[in-house]
C-alpha positions in Angstrom: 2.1 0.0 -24.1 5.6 1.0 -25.2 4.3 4.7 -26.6 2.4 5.1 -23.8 5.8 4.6 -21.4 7.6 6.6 -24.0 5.0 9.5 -24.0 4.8 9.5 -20.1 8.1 8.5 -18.9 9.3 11.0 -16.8 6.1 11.4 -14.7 5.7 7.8 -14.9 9.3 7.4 -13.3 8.4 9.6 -10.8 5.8 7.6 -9.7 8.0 4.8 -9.1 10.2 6.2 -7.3 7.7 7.3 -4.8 6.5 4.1 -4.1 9.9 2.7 -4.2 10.3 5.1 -1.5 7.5 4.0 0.4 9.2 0.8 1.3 11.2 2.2 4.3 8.3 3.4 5.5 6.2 -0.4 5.0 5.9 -2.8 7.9 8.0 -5.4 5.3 10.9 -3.4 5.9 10.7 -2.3 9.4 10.1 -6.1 10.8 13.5 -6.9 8.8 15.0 -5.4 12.4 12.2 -6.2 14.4 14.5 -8.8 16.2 17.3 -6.6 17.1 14.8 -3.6 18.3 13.0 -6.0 20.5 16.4 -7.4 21.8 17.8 -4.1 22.3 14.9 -2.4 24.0 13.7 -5.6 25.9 10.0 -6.0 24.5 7.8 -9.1 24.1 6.0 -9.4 20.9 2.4 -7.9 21.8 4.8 -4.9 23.4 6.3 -4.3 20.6 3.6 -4.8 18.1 1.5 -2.0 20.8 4.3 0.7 20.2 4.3 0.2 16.6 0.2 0.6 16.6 0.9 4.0 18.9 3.1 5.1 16.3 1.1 4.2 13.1 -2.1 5.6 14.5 -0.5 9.1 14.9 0.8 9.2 11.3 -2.9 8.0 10.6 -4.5 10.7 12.7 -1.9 13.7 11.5 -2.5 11.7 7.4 -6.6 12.8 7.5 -5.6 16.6 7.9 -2.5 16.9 6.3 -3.0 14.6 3.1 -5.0 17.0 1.3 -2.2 19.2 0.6 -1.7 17.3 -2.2 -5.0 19.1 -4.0 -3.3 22.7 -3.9 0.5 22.2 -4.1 2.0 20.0 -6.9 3.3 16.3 -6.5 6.7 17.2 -7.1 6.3 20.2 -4.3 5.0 17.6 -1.9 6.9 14.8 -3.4 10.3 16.3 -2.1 9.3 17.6 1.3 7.9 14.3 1.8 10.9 12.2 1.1 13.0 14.9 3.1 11.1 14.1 6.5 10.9 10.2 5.6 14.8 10.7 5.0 15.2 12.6 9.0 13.5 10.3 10.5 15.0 7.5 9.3 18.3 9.2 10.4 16.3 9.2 13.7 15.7 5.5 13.8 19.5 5.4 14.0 19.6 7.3 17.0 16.7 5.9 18.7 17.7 5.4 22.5 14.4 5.3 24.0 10.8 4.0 23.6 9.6 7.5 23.4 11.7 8.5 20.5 11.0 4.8 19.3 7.1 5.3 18.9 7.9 8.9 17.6 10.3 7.9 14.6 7.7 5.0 13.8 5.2 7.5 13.6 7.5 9.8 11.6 8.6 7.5 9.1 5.2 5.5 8.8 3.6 8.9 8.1 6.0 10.1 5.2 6.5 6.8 3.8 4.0 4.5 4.0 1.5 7.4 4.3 2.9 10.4 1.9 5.1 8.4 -0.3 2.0 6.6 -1.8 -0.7 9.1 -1.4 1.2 11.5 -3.3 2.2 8.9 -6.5 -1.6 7.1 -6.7 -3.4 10.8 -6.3 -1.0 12.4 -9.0 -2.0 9.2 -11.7 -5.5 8.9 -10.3 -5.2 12.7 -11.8 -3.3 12.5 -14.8 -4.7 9.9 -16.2 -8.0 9.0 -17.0 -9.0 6.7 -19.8 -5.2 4.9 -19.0 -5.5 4.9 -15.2 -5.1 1.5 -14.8 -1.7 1.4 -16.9 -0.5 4.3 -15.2 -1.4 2.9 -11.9 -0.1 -0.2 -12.3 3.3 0.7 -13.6 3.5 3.5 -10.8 2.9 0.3 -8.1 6.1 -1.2 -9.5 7.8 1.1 -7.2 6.6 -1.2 -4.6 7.2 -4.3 -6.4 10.8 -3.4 -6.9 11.3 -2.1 -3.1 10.0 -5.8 -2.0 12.0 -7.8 -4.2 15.7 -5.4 -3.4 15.4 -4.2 0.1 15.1 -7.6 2.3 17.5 -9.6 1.2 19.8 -5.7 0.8 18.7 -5.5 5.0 20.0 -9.0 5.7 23.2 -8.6 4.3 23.7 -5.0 5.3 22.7 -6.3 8.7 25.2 -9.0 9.0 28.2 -6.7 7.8 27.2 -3.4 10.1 24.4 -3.3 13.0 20.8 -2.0 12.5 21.4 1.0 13.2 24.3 2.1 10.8 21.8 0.3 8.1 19.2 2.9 8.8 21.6 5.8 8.5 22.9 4.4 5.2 18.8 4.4 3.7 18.5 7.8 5.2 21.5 9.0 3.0 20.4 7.2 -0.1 16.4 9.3 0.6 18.0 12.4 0.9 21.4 12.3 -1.5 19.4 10.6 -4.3 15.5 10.2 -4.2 14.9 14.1 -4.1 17.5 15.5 -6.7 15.9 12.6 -8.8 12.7 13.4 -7.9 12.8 17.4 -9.1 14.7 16.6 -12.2 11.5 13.9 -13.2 9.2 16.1 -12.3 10.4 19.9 -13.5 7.0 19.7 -15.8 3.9 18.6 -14.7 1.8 16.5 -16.9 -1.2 18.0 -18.2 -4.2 15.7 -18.0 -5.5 13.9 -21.5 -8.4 11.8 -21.7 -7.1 9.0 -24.5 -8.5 6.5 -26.5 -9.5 3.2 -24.5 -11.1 0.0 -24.7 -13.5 0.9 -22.2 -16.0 4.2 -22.6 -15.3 6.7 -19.8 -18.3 8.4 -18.4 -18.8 11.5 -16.5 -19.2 10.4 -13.1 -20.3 13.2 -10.6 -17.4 14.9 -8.5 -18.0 13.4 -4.8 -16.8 15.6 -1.9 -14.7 13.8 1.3 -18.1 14.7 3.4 -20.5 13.3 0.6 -18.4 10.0 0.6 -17.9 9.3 3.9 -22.5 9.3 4.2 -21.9 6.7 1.1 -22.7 3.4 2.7 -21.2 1.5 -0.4 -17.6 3.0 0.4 -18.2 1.6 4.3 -19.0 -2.0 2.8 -16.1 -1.3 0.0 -14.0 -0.8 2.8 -14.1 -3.9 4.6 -12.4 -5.5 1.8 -10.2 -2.7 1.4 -8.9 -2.6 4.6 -8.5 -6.5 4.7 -4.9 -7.1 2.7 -3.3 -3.6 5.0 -4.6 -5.6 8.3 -3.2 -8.8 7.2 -0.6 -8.8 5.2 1.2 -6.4 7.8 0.3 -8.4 10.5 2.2 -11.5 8.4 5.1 -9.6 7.5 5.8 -7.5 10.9 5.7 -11.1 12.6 7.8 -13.0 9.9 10.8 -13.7 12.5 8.5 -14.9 15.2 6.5 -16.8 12.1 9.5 -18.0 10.8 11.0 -19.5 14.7 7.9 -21.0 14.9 7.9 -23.1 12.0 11.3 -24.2 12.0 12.3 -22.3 8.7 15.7 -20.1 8.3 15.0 -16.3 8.0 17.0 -15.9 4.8 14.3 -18.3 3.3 11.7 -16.4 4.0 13.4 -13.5 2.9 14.3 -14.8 -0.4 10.6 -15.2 -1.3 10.0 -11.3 -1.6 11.3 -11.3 -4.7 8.7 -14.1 -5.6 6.7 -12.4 -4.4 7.4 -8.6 -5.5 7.9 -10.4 -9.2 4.6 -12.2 -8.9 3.0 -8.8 -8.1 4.4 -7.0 -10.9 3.4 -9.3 -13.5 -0.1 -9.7 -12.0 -0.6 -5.7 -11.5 0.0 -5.0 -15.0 -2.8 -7.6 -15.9 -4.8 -5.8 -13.2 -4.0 -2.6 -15.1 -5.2 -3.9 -18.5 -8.5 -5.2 -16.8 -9.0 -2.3 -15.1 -9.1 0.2 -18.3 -11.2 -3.2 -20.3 -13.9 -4.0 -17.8 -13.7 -1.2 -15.2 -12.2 -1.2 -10.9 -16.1 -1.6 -9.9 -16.5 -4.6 -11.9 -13.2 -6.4 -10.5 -13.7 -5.7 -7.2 -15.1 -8.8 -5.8 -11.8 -11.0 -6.9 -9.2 -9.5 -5.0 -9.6 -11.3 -1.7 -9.4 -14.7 -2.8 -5.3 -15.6 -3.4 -5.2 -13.9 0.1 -7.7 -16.5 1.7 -6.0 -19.3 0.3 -2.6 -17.9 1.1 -3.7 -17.4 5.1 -4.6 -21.3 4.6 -1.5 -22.7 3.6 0.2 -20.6 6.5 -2.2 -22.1 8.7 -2.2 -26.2 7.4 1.8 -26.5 6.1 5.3 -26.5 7.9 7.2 -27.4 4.9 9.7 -25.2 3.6 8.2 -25.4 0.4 5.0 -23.6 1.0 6.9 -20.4 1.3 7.1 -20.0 -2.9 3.4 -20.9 -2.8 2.3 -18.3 -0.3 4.4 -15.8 -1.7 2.5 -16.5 -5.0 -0.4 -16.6 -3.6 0.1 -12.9 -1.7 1.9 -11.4 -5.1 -1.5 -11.8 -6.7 -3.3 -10.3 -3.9 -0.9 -8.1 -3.9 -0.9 -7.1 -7.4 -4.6 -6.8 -7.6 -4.6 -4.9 -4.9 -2.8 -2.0 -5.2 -4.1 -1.4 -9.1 -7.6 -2.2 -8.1 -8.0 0.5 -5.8 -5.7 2.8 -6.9 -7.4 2.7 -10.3 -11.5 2.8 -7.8 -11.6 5.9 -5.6 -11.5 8.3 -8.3 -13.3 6.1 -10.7 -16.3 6.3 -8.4 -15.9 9.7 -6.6 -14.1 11.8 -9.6 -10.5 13.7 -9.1 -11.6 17.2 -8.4 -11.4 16.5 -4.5 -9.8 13.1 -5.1 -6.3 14.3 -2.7 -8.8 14.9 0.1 -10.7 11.9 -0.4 -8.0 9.5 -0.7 -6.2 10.8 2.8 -9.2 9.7 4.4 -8.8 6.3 2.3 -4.8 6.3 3.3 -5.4 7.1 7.1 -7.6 4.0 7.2 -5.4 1.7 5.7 -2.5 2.7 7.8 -5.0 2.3 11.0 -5.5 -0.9 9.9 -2.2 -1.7 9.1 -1.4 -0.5 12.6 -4.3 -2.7 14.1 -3.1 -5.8 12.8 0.6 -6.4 14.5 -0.9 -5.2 17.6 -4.1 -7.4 17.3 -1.4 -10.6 16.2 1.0 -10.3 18.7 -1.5 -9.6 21.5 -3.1 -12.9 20.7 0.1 -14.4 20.1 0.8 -13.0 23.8 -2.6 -14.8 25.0 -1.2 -18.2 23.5 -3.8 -17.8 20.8 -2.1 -20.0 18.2 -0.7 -18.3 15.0 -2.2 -21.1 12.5 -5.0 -20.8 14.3 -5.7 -17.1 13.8 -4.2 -17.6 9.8 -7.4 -19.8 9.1 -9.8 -17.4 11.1 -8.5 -14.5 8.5 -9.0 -16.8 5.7 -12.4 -17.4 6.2 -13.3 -13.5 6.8 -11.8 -12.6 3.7 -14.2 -15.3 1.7 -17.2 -13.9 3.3 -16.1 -10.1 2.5 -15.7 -11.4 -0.7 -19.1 -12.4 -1.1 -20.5 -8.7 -0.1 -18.1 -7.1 -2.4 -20.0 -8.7 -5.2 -23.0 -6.8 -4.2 -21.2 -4.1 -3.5 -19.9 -3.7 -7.4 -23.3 -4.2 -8.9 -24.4 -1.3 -6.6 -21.2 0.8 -8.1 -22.2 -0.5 -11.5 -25.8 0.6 -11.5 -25.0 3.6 -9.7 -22.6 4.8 -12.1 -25.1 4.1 -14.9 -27.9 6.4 -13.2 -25.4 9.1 -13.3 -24.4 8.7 -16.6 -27.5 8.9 -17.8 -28.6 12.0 -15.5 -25.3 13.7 -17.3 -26.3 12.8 -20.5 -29.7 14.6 -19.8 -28.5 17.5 -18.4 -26.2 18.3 -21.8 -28.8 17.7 -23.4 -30.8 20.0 -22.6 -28.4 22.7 -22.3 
């Protein structure tokens, strides 16, 4: 592990700093002032929550068309006007002064963050990297990790010594003053693409198309667990305050558990990453869902204050599997030659989703559909997806052995 972070630093770095990046753009971080944008432009939960689905379902609209880029122009290319537009808009989010600019900087900075920041990092590794994918992956996701654990208890504090706003302008000064000079120094060589030794044989797999996987049923029935942790987990964390009210805990106690949590996910990616390149993304694809169900349980059965390390523990390995898992899949299953077309397609779903779930949540919450109520209904979805996603991987599995064969054939009659 140490030569491979030594050999692959820089674009390794990179990586990092890209998803780090992608935390101002994550519902974590935006529901740390959900409170004081609600207050100040007088909305109700299920208002709120439909303004930030407006918003996200642009940026996941505009993300199918314009994520592809990333196949012609280079990472860092796309890495720096990215981080320049999340950077604007966040000076935007400073200024906001209606709900029309509202929905329009959600969209902006949901689209270069949470959209660009981590299509661009997971397609350059899915690309790079081969054999080592699911180290490259998982150390690349740290960026994440590292933005949970620092930003919200950074927001509270900021908060309570400025207002909301000068916080925003402050982040958008550190995207633009920092992230992009670091970003074109890490990046002034790109990484040319090695296929190296690993515990795990890696096949030719055929080179899918965005059109040939979208007529794939298994990617439809992949997706259901796919899209389950964006829908979910964003729905939890964009409706932490109101969560947190409702339960009687302080905010700042909630808040501390990110770093629980963003630890937990560390630790548990970089096993994910080690699996990954051992056993294979297809073959650990049923697992993922279950911390999650049993997280969405003890939100819905315990008050204490001392579930909040549990859950966060419980969502960390979710978490952790998560983002490695399927970072580490799409290309696995549908190669890397169209894999920046394929995986905007992948991203623009996940931020649908992700947009779907505070709006869904706070409109029941609206309704007076209790909150535990809908935690257990969630639980007990992601237990049945789990159980078709173990079908699913044997299909991936046999599949992938067909065309290994069919390759095999082919060279050898050449």
């Amino acid at each position: 592990m140490l030569a491979f972070l030594r050999q692959n630093a820089p674009w390794l770095v990179a990586g990092m700093l890209l998803t780090f990046s992608s935390s101002f753009g994550q519902t974590f971080f935006i529901a740390l002032f959900g409170g004081q944008i609600r207050e100040e432009f007088g909305l109700s939960n299920g208002e709120f929550g439909g303004l930030y689905l407006l918003g996200t379902l642009g940026s996941a609209a505009v993300m199918v068309f314009v994520g592809k880029v990333v196949d012609f122009y280079s990472p860092r290319q796309v890495g720096a006007v990215a981080l320049l537009g999340l950077g604007v808009a966040s000076a935007a989010m400073a200024i906001a002064d209606s709900l029309t600019m509202l929905v329009f900087t959600i969209f902006l900075i949901r689209f270069f963050g949470q959209g660009m920041m981590s299509h661009t990092a997971l397609t350059a590794m899915g690309r790079w990297f081969d054999a080592t994918r699911g180290k490259a992956v998982s150390i690349t996701n740290t960026g994440h990790q590292i933005g949970e654990a620092v930003l919200p208890l950074t927001v509270v504090l900021l908060i309570a010594v400025l207002d909301w706003r000068q916080t925003w302008l402050i982040f958008a000064g550190v995207i633009i003053l920092l992230a992009i000079p670091a970003l074109w120094l890490l990046l002034g060589r790109d990484r040319v693409p090695q296929n190296t030794a690993s515990t795990r044989d890696v096949a030719p797999i055929r080179q899918w198309t965005r059109s040939e996987m979208v007529h794939d049923p298994l990617f439809w029935i992949a997706s259901f667990g796919y899209l389950s942790p964006p829908f979910i987990g964003t729905a939890i964390f964009f409706h932490q305050v109101y969560m947190v009210e409702l339960k009687g805990w302080e905010l700042s106690w909630f808040a501390s558990g990110f770093s629980i949590y963003a630890l937990v996910t560390f630790i548990f990616g970089l096993i994910t990453g080690y699996c990954v390149d051992r056993f294979s993304a297809r073959a650990l694809l049923p697992y993922f869902l279950f911390p999650l169900a049993a997280a969405l349980l003890v939100l819905s059965l315990f008050d204490s204050p001392w579930s909040i390390p549990l859950v966060f523990v419980l969502l960390g390995l979710n978490g952790g599997g998560f983002s490695t898992l399927f970072g580490a899949l799409w290309p696995e299953i549908y190669g890397v030659k169209h894999l920046g077309e394929i995986r905007s397609l992948i991203v623009a779903l996940m931020v649908f989703a992700s947009a779907l779930g505070p709006g869904v949540i706070g409109w029941l919450i609206d309704y007076g559909v209790a909150l535990e109520t809908q935690f257990l209904a969630m639980s007990a979805y992601c237990i049945v997806i789990s159980g078709m996603l173990f079908g699913v991987s044997k299909a991936f599995i046999a599949r992938q052995a067909r065309e290994t064969d069919l390759a095999k054939q082919e060279t050898s009659t050449v």
